[in-house]
N, CA and C of each residue as an Amber inpcrd file, in Angstrom:
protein
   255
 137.3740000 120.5520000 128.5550000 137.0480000 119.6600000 127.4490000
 136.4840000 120.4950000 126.3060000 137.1290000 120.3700000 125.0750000
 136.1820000 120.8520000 123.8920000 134.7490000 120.4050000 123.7050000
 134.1950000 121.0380000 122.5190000 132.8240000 120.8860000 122.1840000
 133.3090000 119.8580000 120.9930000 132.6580000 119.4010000 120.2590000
 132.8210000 118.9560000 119.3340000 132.8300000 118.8810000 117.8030000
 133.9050000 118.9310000 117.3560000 134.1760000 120.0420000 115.9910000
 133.4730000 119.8830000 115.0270000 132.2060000 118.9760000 114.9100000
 131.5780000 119.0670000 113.8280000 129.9900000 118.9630000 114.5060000
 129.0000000 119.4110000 113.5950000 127.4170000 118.9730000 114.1140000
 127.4480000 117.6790000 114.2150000 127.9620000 116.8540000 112.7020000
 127.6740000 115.2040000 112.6080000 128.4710000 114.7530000 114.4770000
 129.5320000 114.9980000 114.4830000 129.7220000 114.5250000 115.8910000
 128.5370000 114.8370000 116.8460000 128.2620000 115.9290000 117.0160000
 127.4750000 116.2850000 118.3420000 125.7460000 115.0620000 118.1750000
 125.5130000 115.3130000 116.7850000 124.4240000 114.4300000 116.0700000
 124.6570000 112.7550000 117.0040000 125.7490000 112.2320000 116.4740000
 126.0180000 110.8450000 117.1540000 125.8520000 110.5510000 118.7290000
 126.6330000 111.6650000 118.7930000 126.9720000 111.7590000 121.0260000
 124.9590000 111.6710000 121.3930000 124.4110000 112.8620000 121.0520000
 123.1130000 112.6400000 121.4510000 122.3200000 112.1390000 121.1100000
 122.4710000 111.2340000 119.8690000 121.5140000 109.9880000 119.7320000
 121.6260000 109.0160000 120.8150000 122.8360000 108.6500000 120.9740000
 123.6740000 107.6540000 121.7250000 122.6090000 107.8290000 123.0360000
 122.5950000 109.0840000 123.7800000 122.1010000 109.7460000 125.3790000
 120.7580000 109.6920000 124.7490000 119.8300000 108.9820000 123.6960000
 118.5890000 109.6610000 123.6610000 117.9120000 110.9030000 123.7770000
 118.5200000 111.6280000 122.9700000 118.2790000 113.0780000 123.2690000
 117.9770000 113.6920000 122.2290000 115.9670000 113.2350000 122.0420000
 115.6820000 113.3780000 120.8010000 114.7310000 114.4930000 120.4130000
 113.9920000 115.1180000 121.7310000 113.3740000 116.1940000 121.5300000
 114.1130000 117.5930000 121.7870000 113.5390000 118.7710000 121.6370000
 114.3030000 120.0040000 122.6960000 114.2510000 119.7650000 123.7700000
 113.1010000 119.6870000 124.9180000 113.5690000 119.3970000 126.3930000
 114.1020000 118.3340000 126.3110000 114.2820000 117.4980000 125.9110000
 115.4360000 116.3410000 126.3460000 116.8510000 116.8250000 126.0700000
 117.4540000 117.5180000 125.5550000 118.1040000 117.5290000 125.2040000
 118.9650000 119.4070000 126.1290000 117.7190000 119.9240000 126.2770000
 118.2150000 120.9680000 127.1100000 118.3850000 120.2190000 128.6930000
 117.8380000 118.8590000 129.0030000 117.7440000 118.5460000 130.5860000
 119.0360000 117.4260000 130.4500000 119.6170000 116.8970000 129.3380000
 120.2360000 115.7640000 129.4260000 120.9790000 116.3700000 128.7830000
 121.5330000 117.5270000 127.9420000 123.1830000 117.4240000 127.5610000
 124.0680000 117.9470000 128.2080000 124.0050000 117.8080000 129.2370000
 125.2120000 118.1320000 130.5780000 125.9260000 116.4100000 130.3390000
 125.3110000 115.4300000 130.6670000 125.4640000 114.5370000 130.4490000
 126.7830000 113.8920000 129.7860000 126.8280000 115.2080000 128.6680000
 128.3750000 114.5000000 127.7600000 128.8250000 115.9650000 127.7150000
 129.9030000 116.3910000 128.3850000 130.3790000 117.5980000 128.2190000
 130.9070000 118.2080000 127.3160000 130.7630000 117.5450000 126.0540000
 131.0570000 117.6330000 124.9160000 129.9110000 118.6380000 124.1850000
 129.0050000 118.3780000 124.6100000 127.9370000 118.7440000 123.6110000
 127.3040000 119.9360000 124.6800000 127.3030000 121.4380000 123.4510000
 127.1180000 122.5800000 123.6590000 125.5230000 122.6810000 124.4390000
 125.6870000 124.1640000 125.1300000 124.3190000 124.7810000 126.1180000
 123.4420000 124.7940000 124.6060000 123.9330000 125.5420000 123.6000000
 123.5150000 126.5500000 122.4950000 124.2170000 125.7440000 121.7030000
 123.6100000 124.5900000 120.9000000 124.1870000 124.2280000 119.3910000
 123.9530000 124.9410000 118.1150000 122.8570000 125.7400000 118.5310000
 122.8000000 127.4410000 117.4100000 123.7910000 127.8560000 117.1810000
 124.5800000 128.2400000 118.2600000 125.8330000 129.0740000 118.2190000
 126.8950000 128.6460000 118.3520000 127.2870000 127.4410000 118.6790000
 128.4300000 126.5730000 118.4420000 128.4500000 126.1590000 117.0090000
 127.2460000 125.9250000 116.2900000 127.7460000 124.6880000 114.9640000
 126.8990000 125.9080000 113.9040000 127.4380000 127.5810000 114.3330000
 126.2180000 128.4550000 113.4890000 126.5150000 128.3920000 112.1000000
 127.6040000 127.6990000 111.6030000 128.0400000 127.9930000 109.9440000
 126.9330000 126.6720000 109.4440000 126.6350000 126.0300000 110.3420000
 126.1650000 124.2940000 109.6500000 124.3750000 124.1460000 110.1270000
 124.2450000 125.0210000 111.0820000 122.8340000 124.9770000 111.7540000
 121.5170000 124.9370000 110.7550000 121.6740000 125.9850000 109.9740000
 120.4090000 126.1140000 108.7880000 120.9730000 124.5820000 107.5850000
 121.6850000 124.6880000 107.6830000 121.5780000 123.5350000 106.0620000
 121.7770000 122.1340000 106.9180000 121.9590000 121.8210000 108.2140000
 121.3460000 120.8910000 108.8440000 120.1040000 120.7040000 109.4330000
 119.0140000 121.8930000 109.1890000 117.6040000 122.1040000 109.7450000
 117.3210000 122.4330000 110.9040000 118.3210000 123.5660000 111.4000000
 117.9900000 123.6830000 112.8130000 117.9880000 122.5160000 113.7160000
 117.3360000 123.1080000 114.6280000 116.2110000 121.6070000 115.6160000
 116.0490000 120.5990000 115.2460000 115.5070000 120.0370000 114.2640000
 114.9560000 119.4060000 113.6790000 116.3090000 118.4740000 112.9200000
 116.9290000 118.8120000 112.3730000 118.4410000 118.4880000 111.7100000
 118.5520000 118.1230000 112.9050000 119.0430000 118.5160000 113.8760000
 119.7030000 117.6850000 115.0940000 119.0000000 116.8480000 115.3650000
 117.8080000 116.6070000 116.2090000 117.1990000 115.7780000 116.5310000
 117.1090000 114.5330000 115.9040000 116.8090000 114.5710000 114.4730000
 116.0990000 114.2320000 113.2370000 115.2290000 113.7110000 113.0210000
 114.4910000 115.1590000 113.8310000 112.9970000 114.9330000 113.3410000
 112.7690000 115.3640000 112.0390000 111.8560000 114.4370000 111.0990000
 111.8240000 114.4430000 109.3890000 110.6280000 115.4250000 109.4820000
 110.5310000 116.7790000 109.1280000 109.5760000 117.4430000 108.7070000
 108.7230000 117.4920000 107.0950000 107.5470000 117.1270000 107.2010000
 107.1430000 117.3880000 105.8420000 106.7470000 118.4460000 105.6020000
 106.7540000 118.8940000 104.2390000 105.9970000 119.6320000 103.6670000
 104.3580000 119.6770000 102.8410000 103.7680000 119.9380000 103.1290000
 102.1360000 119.2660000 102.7300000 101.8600000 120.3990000 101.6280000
 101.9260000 121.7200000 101.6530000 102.1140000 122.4830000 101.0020000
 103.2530000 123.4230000 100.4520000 103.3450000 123.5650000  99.6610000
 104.6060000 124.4240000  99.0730000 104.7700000 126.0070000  99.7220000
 103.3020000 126.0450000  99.9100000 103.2900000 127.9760000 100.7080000
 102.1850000 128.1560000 101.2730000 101.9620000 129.1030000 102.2480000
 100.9000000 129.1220000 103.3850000  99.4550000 129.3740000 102.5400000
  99.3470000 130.2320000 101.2590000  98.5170000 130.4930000 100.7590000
  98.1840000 129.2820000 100.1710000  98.6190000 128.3130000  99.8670000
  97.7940000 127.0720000  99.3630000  97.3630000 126.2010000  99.9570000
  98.0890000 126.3500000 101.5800000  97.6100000 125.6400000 102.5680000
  96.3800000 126.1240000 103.5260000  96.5240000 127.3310000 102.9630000
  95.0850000 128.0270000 103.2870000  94.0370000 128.1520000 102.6000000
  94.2970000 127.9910000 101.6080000  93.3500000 127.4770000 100.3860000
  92.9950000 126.1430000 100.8400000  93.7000000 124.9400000 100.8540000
  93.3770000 123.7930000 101.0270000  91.7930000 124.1150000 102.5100000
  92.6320000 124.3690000 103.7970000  91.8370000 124.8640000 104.6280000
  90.3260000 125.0220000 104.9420000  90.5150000 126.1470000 103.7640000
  89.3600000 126.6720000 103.6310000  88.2710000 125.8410000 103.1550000
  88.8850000 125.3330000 101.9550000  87.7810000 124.2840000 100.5940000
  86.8750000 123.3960000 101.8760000  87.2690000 122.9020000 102.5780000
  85.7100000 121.9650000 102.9080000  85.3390000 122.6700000 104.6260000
  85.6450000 123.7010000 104.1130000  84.5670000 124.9400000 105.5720000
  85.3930000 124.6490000 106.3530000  86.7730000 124.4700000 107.2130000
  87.0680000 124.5240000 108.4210000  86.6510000 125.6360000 109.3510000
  86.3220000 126.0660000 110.1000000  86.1000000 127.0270000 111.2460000
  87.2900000 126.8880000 112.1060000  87.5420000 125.9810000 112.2680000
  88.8500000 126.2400000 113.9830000  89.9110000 125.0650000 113.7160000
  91.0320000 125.4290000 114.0530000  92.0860000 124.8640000 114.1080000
  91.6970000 123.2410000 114.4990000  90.8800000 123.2640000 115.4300000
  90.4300000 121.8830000 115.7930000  90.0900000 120.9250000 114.8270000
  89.6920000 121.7100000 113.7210000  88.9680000 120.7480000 112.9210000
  89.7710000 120.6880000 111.6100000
């Protein structure tokens, strides 16, 4: 059986199977033999301008800051000490 010739296909098949995180999706896509071990390297021309991981899944990532230095700035301004806080 082929893989499936586009990401948007493979996108549909594993919504369908609920297969919305990485381990879900590394334990459940046997499931449709369609859909690749490695969708990195099957769909690699489409992977980055679909968002990686995240593009597949579609999980919506925000952006809170534009660059680490302003988000470390932010950080800093009301005293954080530890990641916790």
């Amino acid at each position: 059986m082929y893989k499936y010739k586009t990401i948007q296909e493979a996108i549909k098949a594993l919504f369908s199977l609920g297969l919305n995180t990485i381990a879900k999706y590394r334990a459940g896509y046997k499931q449709d033999e369609r859909l690749p071990a490695n969708p990195e390297q099957n769909y690699n021309d489409d992977w980055n301008d679909f968002g990686k991981w995240d593009g597949l899944l579609g999980i919506e990532r925000k952006d809170f800051y534009p660059t680490v230095q302003e988000a470390s700035k932010a950080a800093i301004a009301p005293s954080f000490k530890s990641s916790k806080e």
